[in-house]
N, CA, C and O atoms as a GROMACS GRO file, in nm:
protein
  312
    1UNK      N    1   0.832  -0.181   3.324
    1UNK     CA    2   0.704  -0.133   3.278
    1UNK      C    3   0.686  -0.172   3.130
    1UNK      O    4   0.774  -0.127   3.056
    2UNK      N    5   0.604  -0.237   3.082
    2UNK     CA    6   0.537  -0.275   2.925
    2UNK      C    7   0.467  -0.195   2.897
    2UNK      O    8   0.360  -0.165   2.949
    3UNK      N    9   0.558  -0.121   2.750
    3UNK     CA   10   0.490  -0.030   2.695
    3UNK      C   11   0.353  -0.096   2.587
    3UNK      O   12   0.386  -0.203   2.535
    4UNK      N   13   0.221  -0.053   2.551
    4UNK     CA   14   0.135  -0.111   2.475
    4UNK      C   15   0.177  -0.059   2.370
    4UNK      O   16   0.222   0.055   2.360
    5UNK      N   17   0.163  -0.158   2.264
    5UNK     CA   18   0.182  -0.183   2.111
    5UNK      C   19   0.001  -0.152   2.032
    5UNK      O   20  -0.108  -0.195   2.070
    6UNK      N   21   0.026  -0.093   1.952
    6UNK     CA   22  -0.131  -0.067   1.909
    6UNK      C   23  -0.127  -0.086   1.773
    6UNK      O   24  -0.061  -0.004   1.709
    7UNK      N   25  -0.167  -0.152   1.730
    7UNK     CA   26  -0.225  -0.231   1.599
    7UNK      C   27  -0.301  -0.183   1.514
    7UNK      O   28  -0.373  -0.115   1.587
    8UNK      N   29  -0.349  -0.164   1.383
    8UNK     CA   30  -0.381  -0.071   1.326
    8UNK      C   31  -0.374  -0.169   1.164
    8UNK      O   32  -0.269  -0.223   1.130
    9UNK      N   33  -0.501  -0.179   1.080
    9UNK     CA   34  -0.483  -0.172   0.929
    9UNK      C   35  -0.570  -0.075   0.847
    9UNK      O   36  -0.631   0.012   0.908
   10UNK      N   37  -0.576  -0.082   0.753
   10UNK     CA   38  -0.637   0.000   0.663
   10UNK      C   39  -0.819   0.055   0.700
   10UNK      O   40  -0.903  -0.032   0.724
   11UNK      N   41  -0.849   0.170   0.701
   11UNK     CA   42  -0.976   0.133   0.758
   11UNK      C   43  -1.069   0.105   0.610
   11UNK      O   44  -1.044   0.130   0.492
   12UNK      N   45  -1.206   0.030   0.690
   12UNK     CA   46  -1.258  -0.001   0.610
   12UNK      C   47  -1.306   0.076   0.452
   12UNK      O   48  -1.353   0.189   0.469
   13UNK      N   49  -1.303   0.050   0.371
   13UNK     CA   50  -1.324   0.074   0.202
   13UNK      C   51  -1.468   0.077   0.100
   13UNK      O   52  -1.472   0.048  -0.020
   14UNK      N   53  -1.547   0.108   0.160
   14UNK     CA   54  -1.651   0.002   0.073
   14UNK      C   55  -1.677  -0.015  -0.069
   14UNK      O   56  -1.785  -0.044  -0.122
   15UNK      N   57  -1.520   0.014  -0.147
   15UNK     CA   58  -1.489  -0.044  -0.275
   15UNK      C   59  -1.455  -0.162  -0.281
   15UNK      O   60  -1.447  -0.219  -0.389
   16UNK      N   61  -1.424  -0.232  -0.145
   16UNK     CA   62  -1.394  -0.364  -0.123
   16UNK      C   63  -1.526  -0.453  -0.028
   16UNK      O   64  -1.492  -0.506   0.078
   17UNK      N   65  -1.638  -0.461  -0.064
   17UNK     CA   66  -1.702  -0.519   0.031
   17UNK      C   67  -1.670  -0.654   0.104
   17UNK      O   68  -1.692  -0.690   0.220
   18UNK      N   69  -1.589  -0.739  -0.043
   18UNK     CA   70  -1.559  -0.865   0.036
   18UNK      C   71  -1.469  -0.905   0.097
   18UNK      O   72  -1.404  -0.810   0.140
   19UNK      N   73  -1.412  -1.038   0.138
   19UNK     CA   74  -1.342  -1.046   0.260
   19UNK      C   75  -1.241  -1.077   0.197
   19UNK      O   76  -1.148  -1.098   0.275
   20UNK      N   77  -1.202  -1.097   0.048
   20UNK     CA   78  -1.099  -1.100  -0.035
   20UNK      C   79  -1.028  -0.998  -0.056
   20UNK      O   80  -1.069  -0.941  -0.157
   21UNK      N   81  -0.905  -0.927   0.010
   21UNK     CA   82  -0.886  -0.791   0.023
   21UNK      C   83  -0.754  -0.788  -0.069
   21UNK      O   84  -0.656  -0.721  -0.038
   22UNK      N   85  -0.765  -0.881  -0.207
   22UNK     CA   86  -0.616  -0.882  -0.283
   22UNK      C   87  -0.677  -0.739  -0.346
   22UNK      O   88  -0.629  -0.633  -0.305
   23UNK      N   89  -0.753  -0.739  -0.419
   23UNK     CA   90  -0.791  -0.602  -0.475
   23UNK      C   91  -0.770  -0.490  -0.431
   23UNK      O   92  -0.711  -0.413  -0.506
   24UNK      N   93  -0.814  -0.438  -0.287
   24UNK     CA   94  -0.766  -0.361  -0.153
   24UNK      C   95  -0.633  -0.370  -0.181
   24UNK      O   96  -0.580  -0.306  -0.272
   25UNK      N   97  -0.584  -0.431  -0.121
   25UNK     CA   98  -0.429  -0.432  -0.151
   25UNK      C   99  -0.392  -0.382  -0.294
   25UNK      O  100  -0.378  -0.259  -0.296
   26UNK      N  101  -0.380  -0.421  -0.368
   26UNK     CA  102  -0.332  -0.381  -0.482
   26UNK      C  103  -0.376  -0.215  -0.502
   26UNK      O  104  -0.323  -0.106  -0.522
   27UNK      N  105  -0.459  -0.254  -0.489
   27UNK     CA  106  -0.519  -0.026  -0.548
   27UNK      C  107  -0.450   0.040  -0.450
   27UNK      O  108  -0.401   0.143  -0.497
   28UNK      N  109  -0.411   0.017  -0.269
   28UNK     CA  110  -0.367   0.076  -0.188
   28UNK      C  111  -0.202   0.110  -0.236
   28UNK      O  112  -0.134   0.208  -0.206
   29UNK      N  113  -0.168  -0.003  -0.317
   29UNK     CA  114  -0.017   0.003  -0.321
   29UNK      C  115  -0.014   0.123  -0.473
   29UNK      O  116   0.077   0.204  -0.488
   30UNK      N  117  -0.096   0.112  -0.541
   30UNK     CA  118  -0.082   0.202  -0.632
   30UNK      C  119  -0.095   0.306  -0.614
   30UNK      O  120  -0.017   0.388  -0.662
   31UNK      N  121  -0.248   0.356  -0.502
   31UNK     CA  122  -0.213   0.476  -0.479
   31UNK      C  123  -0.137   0.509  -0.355
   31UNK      O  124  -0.187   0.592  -0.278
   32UNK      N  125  -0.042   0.464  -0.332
   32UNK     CA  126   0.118   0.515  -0.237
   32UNK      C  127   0.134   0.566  -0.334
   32UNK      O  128   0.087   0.678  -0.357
   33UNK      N  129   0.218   0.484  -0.432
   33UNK     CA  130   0.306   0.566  -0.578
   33UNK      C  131   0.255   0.618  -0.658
   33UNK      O  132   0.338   0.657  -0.741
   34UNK      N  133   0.127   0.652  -0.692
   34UNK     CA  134   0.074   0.752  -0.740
   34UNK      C  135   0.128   0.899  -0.638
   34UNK      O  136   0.210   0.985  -0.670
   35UNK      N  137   0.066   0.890  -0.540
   35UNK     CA  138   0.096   0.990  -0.424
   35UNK      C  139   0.230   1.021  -0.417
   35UNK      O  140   0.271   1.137  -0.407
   36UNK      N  141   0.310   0.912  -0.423
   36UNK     CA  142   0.482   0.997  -0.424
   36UNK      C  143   0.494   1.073  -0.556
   36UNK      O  144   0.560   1.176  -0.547
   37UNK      N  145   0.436   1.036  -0.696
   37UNK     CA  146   0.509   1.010  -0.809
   37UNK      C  147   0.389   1.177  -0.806
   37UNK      O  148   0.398   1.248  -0.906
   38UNK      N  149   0.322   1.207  -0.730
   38UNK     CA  150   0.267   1.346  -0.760
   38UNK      C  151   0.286   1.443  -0.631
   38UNK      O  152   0.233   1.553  -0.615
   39UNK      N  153   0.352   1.393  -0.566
   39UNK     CA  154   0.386   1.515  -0.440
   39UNK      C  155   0.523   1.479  -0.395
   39UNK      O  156   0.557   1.537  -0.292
   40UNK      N  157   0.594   1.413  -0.437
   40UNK     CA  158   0.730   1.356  -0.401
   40UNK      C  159   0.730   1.325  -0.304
   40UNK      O  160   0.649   1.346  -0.214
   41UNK      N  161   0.874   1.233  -0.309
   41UNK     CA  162   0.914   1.149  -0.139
   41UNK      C  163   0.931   1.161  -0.025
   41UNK      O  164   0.946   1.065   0.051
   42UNK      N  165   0.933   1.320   0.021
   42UNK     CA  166   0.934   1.382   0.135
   42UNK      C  167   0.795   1.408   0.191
   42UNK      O  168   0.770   1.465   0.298
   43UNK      N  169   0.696   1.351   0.095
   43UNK     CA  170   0.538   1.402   0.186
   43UNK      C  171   0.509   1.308   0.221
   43UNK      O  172   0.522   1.191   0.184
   44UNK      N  173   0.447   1.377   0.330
   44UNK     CA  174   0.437   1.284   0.470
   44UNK      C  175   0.258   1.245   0.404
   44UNK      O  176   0.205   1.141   0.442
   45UNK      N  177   0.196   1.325   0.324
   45UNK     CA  178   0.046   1.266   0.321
   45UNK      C  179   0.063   1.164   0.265
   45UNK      O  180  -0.046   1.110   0.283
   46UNK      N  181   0.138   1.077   0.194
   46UNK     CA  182   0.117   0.972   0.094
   46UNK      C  183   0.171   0.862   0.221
   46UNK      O  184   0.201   0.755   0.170
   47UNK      N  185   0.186   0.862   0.342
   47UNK     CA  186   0.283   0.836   0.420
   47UNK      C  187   0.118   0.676   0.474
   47UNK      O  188   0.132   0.556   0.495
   48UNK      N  189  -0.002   0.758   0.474
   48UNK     CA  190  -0.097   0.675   0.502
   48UNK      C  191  -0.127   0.604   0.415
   48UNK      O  192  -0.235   0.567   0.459
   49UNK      N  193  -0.114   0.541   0.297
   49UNK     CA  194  -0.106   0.476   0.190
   49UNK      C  195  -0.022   0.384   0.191
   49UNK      O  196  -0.045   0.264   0.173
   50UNK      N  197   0.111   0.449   0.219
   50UNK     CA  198   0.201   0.346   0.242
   50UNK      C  199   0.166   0.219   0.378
   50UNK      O  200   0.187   0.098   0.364
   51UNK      N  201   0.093   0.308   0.542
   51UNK     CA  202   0.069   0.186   0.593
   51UNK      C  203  -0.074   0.142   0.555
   51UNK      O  204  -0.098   0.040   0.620
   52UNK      N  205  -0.159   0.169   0.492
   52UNK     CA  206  -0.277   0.077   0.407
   52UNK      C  207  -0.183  -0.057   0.356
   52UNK      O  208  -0.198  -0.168   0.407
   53UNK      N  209  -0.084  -0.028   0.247
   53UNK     CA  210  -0.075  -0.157   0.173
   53UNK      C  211   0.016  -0.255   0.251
   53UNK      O  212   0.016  -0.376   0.231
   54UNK      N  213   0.104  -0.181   0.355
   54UNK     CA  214   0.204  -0.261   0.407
   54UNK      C  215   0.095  -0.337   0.489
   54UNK      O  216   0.131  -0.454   0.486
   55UNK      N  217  -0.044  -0.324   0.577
   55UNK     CA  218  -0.115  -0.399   0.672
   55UNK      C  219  -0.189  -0.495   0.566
   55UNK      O  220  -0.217  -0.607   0.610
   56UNK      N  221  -0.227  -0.465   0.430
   56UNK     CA  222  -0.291  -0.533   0.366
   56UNK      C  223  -0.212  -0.633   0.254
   56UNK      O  224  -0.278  -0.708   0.183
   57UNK      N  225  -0.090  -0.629   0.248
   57UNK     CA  226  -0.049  -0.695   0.159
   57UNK      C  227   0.106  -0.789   0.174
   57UNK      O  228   0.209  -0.746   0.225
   58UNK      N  229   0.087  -0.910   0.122
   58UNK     CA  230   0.219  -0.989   0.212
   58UNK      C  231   0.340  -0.913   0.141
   58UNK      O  232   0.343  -0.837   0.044
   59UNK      N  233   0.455  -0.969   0.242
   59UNK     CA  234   0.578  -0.844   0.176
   59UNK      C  235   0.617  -0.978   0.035
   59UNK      O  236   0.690  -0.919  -0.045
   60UNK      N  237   0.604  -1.059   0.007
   60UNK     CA  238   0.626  -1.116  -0.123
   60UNK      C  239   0.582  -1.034  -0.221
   60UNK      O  240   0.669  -0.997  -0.300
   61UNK      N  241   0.454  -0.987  -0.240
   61UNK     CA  242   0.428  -0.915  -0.310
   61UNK      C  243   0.467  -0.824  -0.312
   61UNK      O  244   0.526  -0.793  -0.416
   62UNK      N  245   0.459  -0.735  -0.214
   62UNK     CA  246   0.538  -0.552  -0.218
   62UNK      C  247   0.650  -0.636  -0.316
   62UNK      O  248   0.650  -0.623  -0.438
   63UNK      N  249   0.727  -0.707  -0.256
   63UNK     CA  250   0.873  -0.694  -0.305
   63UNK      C  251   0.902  -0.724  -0.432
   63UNK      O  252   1.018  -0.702  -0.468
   64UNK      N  253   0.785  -0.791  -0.550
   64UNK     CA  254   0.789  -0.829  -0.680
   64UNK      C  255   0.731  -0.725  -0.709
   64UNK      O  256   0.790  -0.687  -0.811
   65UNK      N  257   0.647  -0.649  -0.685
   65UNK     CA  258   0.604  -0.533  -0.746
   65UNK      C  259   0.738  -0.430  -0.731
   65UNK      O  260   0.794  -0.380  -0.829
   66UNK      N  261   0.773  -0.411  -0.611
   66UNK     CA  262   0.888  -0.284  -0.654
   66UNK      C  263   0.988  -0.360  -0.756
   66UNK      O  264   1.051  -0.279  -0.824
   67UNK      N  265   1.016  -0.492  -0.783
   67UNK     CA  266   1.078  -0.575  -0.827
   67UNK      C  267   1.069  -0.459  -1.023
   67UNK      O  268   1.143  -0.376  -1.078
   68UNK      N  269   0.924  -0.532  -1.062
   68UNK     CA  270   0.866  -0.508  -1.149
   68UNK      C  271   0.877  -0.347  -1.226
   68UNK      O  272   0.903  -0.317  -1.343
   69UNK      N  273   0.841  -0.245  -1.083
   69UNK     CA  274   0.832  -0.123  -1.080
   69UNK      C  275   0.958  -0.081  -1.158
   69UNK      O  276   0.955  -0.021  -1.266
   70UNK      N  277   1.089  -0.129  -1.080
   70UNK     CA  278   1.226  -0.081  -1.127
   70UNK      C  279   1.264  -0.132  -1.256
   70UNK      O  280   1.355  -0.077  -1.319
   71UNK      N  281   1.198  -0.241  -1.305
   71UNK     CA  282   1.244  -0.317  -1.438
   71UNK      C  283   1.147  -0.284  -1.528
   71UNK      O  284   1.170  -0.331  -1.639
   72UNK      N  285   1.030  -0.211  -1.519
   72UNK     CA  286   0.946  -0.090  -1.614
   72UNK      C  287   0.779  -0.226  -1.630
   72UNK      O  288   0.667  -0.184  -1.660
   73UNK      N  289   0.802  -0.345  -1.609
   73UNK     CA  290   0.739  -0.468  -1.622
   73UNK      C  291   0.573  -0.477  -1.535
   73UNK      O  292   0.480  -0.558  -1.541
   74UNK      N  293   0.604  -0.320  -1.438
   74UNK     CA  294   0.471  -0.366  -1.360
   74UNK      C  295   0.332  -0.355  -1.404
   74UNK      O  296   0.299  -0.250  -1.458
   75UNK      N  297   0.259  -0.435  -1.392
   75UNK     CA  298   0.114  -0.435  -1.440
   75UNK      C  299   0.020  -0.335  -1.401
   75UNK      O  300  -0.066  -0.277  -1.468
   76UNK      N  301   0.043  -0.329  -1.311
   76UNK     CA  302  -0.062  -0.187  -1.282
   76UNK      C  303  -0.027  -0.043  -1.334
   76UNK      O  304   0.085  -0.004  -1.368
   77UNK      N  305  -0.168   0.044  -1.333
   77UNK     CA  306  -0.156   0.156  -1.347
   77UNK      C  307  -0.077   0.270  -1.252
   77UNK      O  308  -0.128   0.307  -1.146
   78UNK      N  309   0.052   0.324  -1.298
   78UNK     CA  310   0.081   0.416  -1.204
   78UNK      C  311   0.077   0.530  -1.263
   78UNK      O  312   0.100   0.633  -1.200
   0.00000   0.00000   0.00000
């Protein structure tokens, strides 16, 4: 029996109207860690943030930003 797989990204924003969704991405990933860095790592609400940026953003990036994050270097606002 094949279980169905269900697919899912960020729902739509209309701070992002266009089809360029680096911006989307980026604000989604900030506010994850905003959301941990104000309710800590055990809440599950910041938990939808986290899959916003993971559907919207390639893992190259996640991974230079936490890169950045840990070495104090990151550009964005957290």
């Amino acid at each position: 029996m094949l279980s169905q797989i269900e697919l899912k990204t960020a729902p739509v924003d209309f701070r992002f109207p266009t089809t360029n969704q680096t911006r989307h991405c980026f604000t989604r990933y900030i506010e994850f860690h905003r959301c941990v860095a104000a309710k800590g790592e055990e809440s599950n609400e910041c938990e939808r943030f986290a899959k916003y940026y993971r559907s919207l953003c390639p893992g190259e990036w996640i991974e230079r930003w936490d890169e950045q994050r840990e070495n104090g270097s990151f550009p964005g606002p957290l």
